[in-house]
N, C-alpha and C positions, 0 to 999 in steps of 0.2 A: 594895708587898710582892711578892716575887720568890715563884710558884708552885712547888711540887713536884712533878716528876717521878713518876708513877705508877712504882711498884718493879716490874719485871721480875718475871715469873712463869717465865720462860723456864732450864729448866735447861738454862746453858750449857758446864759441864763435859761434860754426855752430847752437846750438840752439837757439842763441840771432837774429844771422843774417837772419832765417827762419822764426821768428817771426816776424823780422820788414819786412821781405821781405811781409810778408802777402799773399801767392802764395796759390793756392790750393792745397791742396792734393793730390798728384799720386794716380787714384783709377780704377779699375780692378773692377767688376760686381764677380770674383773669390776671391777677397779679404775677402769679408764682406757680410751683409748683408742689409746693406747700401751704399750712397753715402755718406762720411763725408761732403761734399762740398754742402749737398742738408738739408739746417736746418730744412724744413718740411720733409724729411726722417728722419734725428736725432731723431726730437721729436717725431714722430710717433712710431719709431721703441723706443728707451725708455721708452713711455709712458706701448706702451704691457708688457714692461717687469716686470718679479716678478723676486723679489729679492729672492735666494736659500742662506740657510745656508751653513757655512764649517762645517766637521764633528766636532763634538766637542765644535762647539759655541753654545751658546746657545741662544736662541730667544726672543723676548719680553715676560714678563710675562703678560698674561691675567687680574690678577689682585694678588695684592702681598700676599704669600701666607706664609713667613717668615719675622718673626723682626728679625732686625739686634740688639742684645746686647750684653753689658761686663758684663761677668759673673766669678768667680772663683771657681776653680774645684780644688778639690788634683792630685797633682802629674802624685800618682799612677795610677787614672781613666785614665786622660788626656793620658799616657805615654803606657796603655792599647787599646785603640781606635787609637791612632796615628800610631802603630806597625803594625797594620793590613792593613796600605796600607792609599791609597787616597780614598775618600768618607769616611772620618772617620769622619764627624762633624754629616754627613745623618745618620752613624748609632748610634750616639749618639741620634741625636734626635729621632728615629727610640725606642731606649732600652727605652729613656723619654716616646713617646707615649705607649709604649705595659706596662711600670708600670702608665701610667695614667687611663687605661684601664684595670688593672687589680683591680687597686683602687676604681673606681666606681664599679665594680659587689660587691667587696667585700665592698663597703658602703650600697648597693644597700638591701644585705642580711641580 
């Protein structure tokens, strides 16, 4: 069954009519940190800005540091690591690094 679209609250006759109206801005010096009505304020004041993360997102990578592949696993493994919660794929790959690295000493010897 196809969901419903929450209905607009948005009255968009008064935003059609303020757009063709083309009027400025009502602006207060208490509003903001700009003037929106002053496009050399705009662009100045955006240019300073850095963009912050939300918690949680995460950021551009540096340079990529995981292939993305399809790979098949039993069951059992997969149904082992999934049980423990989220970041189950990290500590798969996590138990892969520590027997790759258990491999070379004991190639090594």
């Amino acid at each position: 069954m196809r969901q419903q679209k929450a209905k607009s609250r948005t009255n968009w006759d008064r935003v059609k009519r303020e757009a063709e109206a083309n009027a400025p801005i009502p602006y207060d010096p208490e509003d903001g940190p700009y003037d929106p009505n002053d496009d050399a304020a705009v662009e100045k004041y955006w240019k300073a800005a850095t963009i912050a993360r939300r918690p949680g997102q995460r950021g551009p990578q540096k340079a990529p540091t995981k292939e993305r592949i399809t790979i098949r696993l039993s069951q059992d493994i997969v149904e082992h690591f999934r049980s423990e919660g989220g970041g189950w794929q990290t500590r798969m790959d996590e138990a892969l690094r520590d027997w790759l690295k258990r491999s070379r000493r004991n190639a090594a010897k």
